[in-house]
C-alpha positions in Angstrom: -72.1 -51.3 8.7 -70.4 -51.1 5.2 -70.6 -53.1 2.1 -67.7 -52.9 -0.1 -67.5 -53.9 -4.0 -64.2 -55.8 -5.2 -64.0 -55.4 -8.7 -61.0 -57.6 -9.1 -62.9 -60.8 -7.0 -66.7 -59.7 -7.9 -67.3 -59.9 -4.3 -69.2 -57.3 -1.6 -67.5 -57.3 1.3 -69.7 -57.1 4.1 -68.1 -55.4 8.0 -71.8 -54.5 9.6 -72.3 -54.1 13.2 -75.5 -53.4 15.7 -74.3 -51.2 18.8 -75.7 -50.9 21.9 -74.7 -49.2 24.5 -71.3 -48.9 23.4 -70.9 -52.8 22.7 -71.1 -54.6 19.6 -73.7 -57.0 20.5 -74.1 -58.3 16.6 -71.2 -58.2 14.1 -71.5 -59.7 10.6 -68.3 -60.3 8.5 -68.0 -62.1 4.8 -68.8 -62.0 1.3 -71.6 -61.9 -1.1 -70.4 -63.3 -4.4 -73.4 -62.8 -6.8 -71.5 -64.7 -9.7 -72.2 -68.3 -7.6 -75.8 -68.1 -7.4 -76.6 -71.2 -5.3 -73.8 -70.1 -3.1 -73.2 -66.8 -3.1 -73.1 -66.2 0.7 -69.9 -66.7 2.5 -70.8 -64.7 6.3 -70.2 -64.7 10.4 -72.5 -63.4 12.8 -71.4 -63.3 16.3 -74.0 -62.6 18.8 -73.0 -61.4 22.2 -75.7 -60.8 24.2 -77.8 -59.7 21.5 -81.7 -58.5 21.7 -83.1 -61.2 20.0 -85.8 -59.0 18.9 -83.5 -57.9 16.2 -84.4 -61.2 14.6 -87.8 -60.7 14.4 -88.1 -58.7 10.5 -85.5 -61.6 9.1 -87.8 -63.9 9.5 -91.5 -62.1 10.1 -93.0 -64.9 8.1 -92.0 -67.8 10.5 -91.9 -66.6 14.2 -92.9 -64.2 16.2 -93.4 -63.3 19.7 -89.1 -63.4 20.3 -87.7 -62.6 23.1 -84.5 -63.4 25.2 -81.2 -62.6 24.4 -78.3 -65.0 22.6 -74.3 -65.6 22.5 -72.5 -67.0 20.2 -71.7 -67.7 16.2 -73.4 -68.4 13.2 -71.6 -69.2 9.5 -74.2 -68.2 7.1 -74.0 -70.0 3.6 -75.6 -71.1 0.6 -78.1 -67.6 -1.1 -80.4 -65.4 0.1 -83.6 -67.6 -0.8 -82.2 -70.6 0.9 -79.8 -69.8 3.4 -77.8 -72.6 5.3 -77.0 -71.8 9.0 -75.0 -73.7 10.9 -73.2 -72.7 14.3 -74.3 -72.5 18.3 -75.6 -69.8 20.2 -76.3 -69.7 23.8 -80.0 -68.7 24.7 -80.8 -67.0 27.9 -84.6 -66.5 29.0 -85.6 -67.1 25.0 -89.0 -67.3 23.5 -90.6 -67.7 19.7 -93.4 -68.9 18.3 -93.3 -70.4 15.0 -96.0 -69.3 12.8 -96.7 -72.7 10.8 -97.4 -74.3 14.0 -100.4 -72.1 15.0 
């Protein structure tokens, strides 16, 4: 994937993909606009038939144990520290712990 700087908006562009076996099975597309700190994040991620185990160092600190794979699309806003996610993915043969519930 690529991350592109627009000096004239302030913005990375983002165009990144995970490639398996020929297929784009994760594709994220948006913007990261640094100079709106609470919202900075303006992305889509579409899953199709992703590993979820690609999740698993996002977020090592709440789950573990993932498994399964998902379809679908996720808007990703808000900033890096507090990320908003809001969107539907279809789960087939998933599994995750959440850590805080141990």
């Amino acid at each position: 994937g690529q991350g592109t700087w627009d000096p004239a908006t302030q913005r990375l562009n983002v165009d990144a993909k995970v490639n398996r076996d020929n297929a784009d099975v994760l594709t994220l597309r948006g913007t990261y606009d640094p100079q709106r700190p609470e919202q900075s994040l303006d992305l889509k991620a579409q899953f199709t038939n992703t590993d979820l185990r690609v999740l698993q160092p996002l977020a090592k600190e709440l789950i573990s144990d993932i498994s399964g794979s998902a379809s679908g699309t996720v808007a990703i806003k808000g900033s890096p520290a507090s990320p908003l996610l809001n969107g539907a993915l279809d789960v087939r043969r998933g599994r995750v712990t959440f850590d805080y519930l141990k």
